[in-house]
DSSP file (Angstrom, degrees, kcal/mol; ACC not computed):
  #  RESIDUE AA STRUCTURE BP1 BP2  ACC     N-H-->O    O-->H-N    N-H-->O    O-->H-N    TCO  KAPPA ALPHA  PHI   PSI    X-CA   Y-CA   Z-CA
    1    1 A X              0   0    0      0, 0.0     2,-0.3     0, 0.0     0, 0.0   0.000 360.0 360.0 360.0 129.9   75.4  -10.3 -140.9
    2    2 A X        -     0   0    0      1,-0.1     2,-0.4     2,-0.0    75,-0.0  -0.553 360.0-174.3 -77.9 145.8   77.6  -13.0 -138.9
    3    3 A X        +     0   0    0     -2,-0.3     2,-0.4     2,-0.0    -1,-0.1  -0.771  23.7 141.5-135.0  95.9   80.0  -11.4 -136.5
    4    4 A X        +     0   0    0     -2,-0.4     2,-0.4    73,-0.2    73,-0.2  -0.945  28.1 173.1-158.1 152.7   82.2  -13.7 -135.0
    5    5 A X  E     -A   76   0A   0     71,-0.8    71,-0.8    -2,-0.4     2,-0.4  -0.990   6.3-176.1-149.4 115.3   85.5  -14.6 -133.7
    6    6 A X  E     +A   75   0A   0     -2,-0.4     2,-0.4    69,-0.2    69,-0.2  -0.999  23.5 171.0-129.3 149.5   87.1  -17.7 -131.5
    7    7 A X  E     -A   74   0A   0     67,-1.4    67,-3.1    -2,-0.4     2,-0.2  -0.863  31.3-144.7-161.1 137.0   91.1  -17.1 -130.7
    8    8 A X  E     +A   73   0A   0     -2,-0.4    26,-0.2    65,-0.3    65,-0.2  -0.862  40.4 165.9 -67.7  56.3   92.8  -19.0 -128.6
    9    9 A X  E     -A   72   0A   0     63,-1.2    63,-1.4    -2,-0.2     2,-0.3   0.135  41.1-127.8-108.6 171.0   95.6  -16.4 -126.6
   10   10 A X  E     -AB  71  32A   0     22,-0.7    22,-4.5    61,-0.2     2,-0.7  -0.926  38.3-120.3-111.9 129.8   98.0  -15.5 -123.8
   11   11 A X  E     - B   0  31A   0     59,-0.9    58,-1.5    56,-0.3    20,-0.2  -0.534  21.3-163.9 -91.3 123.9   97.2  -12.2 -121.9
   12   12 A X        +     0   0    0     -2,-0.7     2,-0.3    18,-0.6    -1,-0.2   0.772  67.2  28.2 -56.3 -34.1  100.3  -10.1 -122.4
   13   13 A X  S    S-     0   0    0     17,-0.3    17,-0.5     1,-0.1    -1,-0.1  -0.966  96.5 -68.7-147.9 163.2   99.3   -7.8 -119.6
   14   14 A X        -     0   0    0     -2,-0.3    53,-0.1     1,-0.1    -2,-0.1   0.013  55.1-114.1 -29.6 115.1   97.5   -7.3 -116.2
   15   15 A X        -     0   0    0     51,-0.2     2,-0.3    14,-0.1    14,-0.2  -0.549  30.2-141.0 -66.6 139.1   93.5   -7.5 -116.7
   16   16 A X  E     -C   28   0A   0     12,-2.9    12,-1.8    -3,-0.1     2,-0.3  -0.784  14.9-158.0 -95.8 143.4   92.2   -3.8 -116.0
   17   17 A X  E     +C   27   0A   0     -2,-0.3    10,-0.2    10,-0.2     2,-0.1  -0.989  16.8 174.8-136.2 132.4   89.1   -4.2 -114.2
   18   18 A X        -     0   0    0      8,-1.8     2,-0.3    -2,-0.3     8,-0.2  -0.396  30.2-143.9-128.3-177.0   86.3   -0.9 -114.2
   19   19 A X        -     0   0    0      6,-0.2     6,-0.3    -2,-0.1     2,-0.2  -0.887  32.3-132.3-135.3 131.9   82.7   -0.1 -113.0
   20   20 A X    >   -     0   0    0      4,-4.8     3,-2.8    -2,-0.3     4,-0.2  -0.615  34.8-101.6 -77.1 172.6   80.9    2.4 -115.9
   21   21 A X  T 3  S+     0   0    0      1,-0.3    -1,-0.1    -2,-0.2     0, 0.0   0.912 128.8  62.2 -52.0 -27.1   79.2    5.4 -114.4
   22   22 A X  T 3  S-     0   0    0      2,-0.1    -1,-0.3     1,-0.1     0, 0.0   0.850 118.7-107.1 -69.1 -30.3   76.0    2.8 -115.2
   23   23 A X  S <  S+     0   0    0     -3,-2.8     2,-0.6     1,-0.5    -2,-0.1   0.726  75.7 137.8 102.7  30.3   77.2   -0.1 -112.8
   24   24 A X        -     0   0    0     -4,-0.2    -4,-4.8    31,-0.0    -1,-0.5  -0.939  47.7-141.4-132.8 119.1   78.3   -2.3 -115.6
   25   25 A X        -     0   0    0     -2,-0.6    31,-1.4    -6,-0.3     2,-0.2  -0.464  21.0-163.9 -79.4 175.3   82.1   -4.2 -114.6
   26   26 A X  E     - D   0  55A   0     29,-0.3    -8,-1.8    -8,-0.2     2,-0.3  -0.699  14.5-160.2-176.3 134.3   84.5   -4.5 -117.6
   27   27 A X  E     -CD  17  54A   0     27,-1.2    27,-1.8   -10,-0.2     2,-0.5  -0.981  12.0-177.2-148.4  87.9   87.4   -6.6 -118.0
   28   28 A X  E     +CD  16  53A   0    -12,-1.8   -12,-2.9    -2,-0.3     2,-0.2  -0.919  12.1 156.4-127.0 126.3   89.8   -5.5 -120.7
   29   29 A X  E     - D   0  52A   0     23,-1.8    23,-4.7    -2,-0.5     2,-0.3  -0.893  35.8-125.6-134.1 171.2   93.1   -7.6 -121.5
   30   30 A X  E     - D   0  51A   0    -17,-0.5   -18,-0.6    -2,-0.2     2,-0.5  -0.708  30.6-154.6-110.9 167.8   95.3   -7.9 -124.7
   31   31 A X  E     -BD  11  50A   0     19,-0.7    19,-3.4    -2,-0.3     2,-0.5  -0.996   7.8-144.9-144.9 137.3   95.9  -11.4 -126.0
   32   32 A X  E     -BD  10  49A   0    -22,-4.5   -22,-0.7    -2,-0.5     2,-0.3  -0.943  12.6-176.0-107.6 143.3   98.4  -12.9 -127.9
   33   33 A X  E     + D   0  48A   0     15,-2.6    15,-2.5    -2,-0.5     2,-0.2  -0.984   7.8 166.1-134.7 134.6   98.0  -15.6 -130.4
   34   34 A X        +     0   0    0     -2,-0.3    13,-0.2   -26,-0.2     2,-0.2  -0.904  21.2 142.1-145.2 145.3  100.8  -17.7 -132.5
   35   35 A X        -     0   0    0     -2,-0.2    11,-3.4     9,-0.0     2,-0.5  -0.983  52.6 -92.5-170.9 167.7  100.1  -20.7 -134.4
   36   36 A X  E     -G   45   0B   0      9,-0.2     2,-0.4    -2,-0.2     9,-0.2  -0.617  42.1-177.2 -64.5 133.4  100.6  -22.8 -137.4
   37   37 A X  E     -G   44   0B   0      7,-1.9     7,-3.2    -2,-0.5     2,-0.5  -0.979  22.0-142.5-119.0 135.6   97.9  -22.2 -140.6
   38   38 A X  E     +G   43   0B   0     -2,-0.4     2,-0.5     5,-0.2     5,-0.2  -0.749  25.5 177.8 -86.9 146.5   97.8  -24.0 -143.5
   39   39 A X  E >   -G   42   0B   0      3,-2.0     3,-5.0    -2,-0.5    -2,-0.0  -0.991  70.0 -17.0-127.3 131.2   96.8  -21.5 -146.9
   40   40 A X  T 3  S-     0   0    0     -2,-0.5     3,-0.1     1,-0.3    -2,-0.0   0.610 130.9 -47.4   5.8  54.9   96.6  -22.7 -150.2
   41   41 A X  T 3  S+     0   0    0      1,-0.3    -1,-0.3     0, 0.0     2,-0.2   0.180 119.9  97.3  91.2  -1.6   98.5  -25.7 -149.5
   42   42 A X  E <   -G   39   0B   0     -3,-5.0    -3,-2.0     0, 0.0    -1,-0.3  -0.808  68.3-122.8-100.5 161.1  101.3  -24.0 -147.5
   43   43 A X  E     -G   38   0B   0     -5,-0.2    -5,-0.2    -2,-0.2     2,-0.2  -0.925  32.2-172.6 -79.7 135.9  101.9  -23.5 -143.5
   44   44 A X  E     -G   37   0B   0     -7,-3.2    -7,-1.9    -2,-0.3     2,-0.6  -0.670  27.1-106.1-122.5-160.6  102.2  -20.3 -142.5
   45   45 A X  E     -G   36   0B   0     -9,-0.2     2,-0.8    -2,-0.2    -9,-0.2  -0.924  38.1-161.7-121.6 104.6  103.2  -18.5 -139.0
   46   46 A X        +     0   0    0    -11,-3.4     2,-0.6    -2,-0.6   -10,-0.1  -0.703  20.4 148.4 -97.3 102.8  100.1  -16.8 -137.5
   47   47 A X        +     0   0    0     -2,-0.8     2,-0.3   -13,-0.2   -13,-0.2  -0.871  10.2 155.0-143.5 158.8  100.2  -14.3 -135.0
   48   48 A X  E     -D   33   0A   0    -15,-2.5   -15,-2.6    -2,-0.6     2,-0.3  -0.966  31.5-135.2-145.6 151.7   98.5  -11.3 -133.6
   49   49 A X  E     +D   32   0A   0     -2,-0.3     2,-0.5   -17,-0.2   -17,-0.2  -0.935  37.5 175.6-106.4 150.9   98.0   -9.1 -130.3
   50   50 A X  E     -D   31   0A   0    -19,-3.4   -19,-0.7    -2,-0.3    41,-0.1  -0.884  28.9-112.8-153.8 124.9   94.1   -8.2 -129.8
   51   51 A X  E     -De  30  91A   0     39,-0.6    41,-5.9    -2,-0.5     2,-0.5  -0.384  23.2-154.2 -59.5 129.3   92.1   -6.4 -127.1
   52   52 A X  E     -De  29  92A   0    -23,-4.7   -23,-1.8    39,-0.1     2,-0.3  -0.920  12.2-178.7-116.1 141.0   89.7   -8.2 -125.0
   53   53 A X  E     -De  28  93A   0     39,-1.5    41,-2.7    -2,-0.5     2,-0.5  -0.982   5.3-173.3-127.3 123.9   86.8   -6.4 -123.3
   54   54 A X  E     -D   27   0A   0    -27,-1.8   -27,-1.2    -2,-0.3     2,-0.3  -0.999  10.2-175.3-129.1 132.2   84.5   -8.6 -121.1
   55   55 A X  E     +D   26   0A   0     -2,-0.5   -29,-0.3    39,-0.3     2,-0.2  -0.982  32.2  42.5-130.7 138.1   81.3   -7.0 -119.7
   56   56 A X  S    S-     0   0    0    -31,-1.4     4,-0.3    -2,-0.3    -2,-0.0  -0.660  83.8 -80.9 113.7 165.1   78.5   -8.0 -117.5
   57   57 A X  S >> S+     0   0    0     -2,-0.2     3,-1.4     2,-0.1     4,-0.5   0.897 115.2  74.6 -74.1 -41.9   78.1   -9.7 -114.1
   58   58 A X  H >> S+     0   0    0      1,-0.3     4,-0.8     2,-0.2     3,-0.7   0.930 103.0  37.1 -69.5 -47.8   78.4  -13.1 -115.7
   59   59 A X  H 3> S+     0   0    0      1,-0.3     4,-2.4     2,-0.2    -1,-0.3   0.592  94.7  90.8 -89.2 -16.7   82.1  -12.8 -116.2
   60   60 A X  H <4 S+     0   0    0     -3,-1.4    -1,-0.3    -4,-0.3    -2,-0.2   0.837  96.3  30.8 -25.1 -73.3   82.6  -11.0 -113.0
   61   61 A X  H X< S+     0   0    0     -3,-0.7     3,-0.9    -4,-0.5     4,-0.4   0.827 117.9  58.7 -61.1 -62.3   83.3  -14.1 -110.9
   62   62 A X  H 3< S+     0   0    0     -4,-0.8    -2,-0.2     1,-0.3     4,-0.2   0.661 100.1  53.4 -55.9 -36.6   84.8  -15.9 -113.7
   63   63 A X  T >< S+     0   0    0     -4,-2.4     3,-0.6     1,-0.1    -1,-0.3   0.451  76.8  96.4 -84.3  -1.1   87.7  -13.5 -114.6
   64   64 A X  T <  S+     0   0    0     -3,-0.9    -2,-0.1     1,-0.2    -1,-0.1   0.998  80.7  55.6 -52.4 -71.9   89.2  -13.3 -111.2
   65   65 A X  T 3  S+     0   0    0     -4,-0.4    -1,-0.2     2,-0.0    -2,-0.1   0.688  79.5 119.2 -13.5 -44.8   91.7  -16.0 -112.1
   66   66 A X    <   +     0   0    0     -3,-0.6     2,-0.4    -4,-0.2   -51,-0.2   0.183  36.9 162.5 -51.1 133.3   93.0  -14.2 -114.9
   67   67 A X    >   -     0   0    0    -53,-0.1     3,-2.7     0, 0.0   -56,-0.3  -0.944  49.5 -80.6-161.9 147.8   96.8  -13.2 -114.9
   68   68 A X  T 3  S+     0   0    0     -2,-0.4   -56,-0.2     1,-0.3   -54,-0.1  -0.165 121.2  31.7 -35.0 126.1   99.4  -12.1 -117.1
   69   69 A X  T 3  S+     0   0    0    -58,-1.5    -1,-0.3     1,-0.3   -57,-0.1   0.216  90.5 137.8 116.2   1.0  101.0  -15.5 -118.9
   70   70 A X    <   -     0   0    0     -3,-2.7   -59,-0.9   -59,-0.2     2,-0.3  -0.332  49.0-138.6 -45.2 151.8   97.2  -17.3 -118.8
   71   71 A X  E     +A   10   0A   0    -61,-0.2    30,-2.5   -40,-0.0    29,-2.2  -0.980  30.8 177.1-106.7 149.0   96.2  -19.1 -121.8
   72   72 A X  E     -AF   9  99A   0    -63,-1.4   -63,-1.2    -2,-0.3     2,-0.5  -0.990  31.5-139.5-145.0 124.5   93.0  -18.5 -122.5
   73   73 A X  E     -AF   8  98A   0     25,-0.7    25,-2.4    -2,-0.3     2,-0.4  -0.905  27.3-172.9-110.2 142.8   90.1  -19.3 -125.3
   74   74 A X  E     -AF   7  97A   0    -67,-3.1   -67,-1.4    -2,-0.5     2,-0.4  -0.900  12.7-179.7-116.1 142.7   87.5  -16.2 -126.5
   75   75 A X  E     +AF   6  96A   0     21,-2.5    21,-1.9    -2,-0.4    20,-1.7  -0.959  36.8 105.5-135.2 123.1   84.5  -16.2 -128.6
   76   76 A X  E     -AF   5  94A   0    -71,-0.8   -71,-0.8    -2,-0.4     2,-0.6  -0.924  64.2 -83.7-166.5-158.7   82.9  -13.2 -129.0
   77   77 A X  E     - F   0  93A   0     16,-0.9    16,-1.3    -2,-0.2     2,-0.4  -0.759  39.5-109.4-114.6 160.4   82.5  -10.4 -132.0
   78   78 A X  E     - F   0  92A   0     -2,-0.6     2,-0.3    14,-0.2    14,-0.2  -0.696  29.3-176.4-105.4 147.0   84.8   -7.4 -133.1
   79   79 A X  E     - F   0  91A   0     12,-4.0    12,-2.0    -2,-0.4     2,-0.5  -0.916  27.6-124.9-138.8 147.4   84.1   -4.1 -132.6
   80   80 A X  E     - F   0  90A   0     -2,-0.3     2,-0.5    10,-0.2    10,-0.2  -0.794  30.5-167.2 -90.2 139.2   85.9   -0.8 -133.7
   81   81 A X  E     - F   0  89A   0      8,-2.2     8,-1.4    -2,-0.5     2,-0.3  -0.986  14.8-144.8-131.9 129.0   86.5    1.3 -130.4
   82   82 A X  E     - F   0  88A   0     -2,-0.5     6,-0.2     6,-0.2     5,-0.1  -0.680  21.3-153.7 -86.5 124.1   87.6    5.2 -130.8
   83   83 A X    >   -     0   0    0      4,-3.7     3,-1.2    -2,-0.3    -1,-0.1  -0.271  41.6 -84.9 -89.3-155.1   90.2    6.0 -127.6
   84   84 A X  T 3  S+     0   0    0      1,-0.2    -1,-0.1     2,-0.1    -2,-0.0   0.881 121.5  54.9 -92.3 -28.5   90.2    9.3 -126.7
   85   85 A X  T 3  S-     0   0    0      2,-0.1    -1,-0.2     0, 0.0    -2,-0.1   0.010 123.8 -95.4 -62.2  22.7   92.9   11.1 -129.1
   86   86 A X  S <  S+     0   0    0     -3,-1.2     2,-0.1     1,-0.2    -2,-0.1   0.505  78.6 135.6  88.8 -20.1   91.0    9.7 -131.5
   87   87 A X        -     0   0    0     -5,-0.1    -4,-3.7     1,-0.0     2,-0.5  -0.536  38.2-136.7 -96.1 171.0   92.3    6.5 -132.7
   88   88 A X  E     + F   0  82A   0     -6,-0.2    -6,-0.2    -2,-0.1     2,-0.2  -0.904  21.7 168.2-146.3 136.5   90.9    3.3 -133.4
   89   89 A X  E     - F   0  81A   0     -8,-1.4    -8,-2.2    -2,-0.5     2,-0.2  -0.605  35.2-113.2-138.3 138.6   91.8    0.0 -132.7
   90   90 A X  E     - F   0  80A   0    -10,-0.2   -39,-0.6    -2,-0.2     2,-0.4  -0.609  36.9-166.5 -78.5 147.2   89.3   -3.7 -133.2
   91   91 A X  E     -eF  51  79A   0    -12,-2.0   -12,-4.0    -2,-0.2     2,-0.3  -0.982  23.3-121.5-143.2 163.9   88.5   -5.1 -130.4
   92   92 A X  E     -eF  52  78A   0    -41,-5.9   -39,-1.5    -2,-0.4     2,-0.7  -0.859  18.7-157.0 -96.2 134.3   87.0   -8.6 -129.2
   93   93 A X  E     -eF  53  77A   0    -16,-1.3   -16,-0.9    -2,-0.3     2,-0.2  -0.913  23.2-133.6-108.1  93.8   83.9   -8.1 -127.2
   94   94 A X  E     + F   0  76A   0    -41,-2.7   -39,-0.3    -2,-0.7   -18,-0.3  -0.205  40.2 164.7 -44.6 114.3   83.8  -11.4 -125.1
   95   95 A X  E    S+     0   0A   0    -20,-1.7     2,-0.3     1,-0.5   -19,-0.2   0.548  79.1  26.7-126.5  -6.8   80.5  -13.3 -124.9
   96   96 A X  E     - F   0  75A   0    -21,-1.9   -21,-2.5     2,-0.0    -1,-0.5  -0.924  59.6-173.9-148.6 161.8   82.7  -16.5 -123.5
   97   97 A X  E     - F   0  74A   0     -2,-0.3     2,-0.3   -23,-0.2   -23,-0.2  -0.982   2.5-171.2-165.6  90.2   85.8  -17.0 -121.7
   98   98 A X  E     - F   0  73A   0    -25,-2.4   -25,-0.7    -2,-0.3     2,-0.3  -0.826  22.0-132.8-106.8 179.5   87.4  -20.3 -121.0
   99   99 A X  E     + F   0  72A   0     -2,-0.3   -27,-0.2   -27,-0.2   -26,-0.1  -0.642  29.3 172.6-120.1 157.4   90.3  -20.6 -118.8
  100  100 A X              0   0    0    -29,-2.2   -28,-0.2    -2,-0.3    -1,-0.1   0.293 360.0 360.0-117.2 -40.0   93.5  -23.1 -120.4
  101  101 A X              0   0    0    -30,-2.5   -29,-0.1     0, 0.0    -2,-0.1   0.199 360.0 360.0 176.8 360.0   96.1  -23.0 -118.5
């Protein structure tokens, strides 16, 4: 099954940056996206907020930059994540990162 996602964003808020008890960094920011779409012949007004999670070394280095008002493009897959009361929110699991502006 394909699982797969490219968004184009501005991060709304401060990247949190973590270690897990394993030694694996994490990078989670929210993104926003608004844009034009066409649908069955109309334009309509597309927008969303969506949690980004970036994990690994590779991204380590690469995410330093990042700051509130960035624009930013992700490709990666969506994932359900449970917080700890219990709810659950999709999230984008990053497998790239480019910087925009």
């Amino acid at each position: 099954m394909e699982n797969s996602l490219v968004i184009v964003g501005t991060l709304t808020k401060v990247p949190r940056y973590r270690k897990s008890p394993s030694g694996i960094e994490h990078c989670q920011f929210w993104l926003s996206h608004r844009s034009q779409q066409t649908e069955a012949g109309f334009v309509r007004s597309a927008q969303c907020f969506i949690a980004v999670v970036a994990s690994g070394d590779k991204f380590s280095k690469q995410l330093l930059p990042l700051e509130m008002g960035c624009t930013v493009r992700v490709r990666g897959f969506l994932q359900t994540q449970r917080s700890r009361n219990g709810e659950s929110k999709l999230v984008l699991h990053a497998q790239h990162i480019e910087l925009l502006a």
